[in-house]
Each structure stands twice: as C-alpha cells, then as structure tokens.
N, C-alpha and C positions, 0 to 999 in steps of 0.2 A: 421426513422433512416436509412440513408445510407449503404450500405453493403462497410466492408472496410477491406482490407486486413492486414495483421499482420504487413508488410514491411511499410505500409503507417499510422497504429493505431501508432507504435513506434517511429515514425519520429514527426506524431501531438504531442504527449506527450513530448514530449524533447524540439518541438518550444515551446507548450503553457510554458514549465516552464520558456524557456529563454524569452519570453515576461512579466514573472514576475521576473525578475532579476537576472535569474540562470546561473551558468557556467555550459556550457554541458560538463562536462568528459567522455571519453572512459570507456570503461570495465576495471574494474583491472583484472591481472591474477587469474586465479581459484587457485593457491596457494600461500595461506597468505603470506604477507612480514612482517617478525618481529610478528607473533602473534603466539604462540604455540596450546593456544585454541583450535586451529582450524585446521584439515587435509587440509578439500577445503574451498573455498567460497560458502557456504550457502545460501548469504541473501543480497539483495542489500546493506545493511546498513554497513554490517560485514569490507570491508576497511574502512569505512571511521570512525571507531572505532578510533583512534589516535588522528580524529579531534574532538569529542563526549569527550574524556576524556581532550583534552588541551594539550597532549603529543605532536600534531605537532599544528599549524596553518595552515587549509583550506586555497587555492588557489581565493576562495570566502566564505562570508560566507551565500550566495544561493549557492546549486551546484543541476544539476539534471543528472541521467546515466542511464543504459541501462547495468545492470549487470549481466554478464552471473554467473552463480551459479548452484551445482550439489549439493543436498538435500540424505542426506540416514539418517537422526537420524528419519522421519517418513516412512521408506521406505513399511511399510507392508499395508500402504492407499493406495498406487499408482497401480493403477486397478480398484479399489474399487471404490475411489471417482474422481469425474469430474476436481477436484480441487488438486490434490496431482500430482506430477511430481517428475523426479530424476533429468536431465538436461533441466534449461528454464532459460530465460532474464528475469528478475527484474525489473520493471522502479519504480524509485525512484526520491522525492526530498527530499531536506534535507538541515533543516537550522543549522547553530552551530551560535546559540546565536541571531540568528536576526529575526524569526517568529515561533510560537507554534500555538496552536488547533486551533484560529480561522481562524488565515488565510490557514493553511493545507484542513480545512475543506470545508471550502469559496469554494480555487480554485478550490478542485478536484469535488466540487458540480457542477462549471460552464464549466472545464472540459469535463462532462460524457454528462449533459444535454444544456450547448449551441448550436444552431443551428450552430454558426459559426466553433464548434469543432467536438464532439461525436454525439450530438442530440438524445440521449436515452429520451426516454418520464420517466420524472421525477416519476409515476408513479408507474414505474416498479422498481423503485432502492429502496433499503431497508436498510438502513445502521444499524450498529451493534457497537457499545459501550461496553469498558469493563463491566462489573458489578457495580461495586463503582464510575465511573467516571461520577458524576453528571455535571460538567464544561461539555464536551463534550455533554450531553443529551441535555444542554441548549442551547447550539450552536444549535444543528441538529434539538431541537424542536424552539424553538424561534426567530432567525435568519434565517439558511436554510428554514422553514415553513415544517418541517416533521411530521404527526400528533404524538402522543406521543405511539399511537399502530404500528404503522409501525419502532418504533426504538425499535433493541431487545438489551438487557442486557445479556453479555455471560460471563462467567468467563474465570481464566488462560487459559485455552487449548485454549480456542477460538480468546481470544482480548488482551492477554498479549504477548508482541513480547520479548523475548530472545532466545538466540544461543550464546552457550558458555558461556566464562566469558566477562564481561562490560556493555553496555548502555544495559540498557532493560527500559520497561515502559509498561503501557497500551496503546491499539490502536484503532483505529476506523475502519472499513471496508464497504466494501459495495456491496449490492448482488444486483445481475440483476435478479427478474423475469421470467422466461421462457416460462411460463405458466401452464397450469392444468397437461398438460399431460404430463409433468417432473417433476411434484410434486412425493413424497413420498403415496399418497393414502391414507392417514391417516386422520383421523380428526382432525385441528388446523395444520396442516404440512403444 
C-alpha cells in the first residue's frame, strides 16, 4: 500500500464515488438548516436528513461529500480512543432510493483494496455488522469472500448509526489491522 496523504485519500474518495454515479456536494454549514435536533453537524449523513425522509428531493439520487462535523454527544472517548474526535471531515455516500447494502458494500470493498485506488491488502481489513443483520453477513461472507471469523457482530453502540431524531439503521464498518503491536495484549483481542 502506497503512503498517501489526507488532501489526496479525500480527493480519491469523492472521484471513486463520482465514477459510480455520485454528485460531489460541498460541505453543508456545521449549523443545521431547518433541523432543531441538532446544535452542530454531527455526522455526514445528519444534512442530507430532508432527503432520507422525502421532505425535499436530492439534487441526485447518488450524492457523495466530504462533511465537516464537530461530535461532543461522545466527547469523554476523545483521547482515549484512536477513533473518537470533536472536529473531522466525514466522507460519505449516500443513496436516496437508488442503491442499499450490496452495492455500499461492493464499492467501499473495491475502494480500500483496489490497486488502482487504496490498495490495502485485503487481509488486513475486518469488517463489522450490526448484530441481527444477517443480509449484510451474506454480502461480506459470500459475495466479498470474507471468511465468516473475520466478520464481527457488534450491537447498538457499535453498528447502529443514529444522531438525533430521523434516519437511523444498522451499519457496516471496517477496521484496518495495524498489527501486534497495537493490539490490546489480550488474548482473542
């Protein structure tokens, strides 16, 4: 895998989606328009709420963005963990009404590990499923080709995505590997 910068990782992420259909949108402002919900923007997903419920019609119905967001409903992780932050960019895609799990899954699998994009050794990536969502296991085991021990089952706190009131669901994720010696030390960790 290539060494690649943050300016250059967020630029390939926005081409690959516009290569599967997507309109790249800008960042919405970090404070909601018309949503009480919500102080700031949380979440990549958290504008484009309006289009999730039917209340406006999307501009497409692929769109992908690069959403700046400031997170404090988990603010007592951030230090703690590798993975908790207050202010970061979000890349998202996001269909309203035109693709679900398998194609989500597909791309962001060709995404991480294509030579011609990420070129993560397939390997190393772990992906993670809500708990109950068997559709999504099938995809990652039988389709992607992930063996059935390398896909974890997490519940809410882990693989249920909501913020605030509106769209929520279960989600899929996917961990990079690092090695031994960022492991946890534990046995089965």
């Amino acid at each position: 895998m290539q060494y690649r910068g943050l300016n250059e990782l967020r630029e390939m992420y926005l081409k690959f989606f516009e290569t599967k259909g997507h309109l790249r949108l800008p960042s919405f402002s970090l404070i909601p328009q018309n949503d009480a919900s919500l102080l700031l923007i949380n979440s990549g997903m958290a504008p484009m709420k309006p289009f999730f419920t039917g209340e406006q019609e999307p501009p497409r119905h692929r769109v992908t963005t690069c959403q700046k967001c400031i997170r404090t409903g988990d603010i007592e992780n951030v230090g703690k963990t590798a993975r908790h932050g207050t202010f970061f960019e979000m890349l998202g895609n996001f269909s309203f009404g035109d693709y679900f799990k398998r194609e989500a899954i597909a791309w962001s699998w060709e995404f991480l590990t294509s030579p011609e994009w990420v070129g993560i050794d397939p390997d190393r990536l772990y992906p993670s499923i809500y708990e109950e969502d068997d559709e999504a296991f099938e995809i990652w085991n039988k389709e992607i080709g992930i063996p059935a021990e390398r896909i974890f089952r997490f519940g809410k706190a882990d693989n249920f995505w909501e913020h605030g009131s509106g769209p929520c669901g279960p989600c899929s994720e996917i961990y990079y590997d690092r090695g031994e010696e960022y492991g946890c030390h534990k046995p089965g960790c």
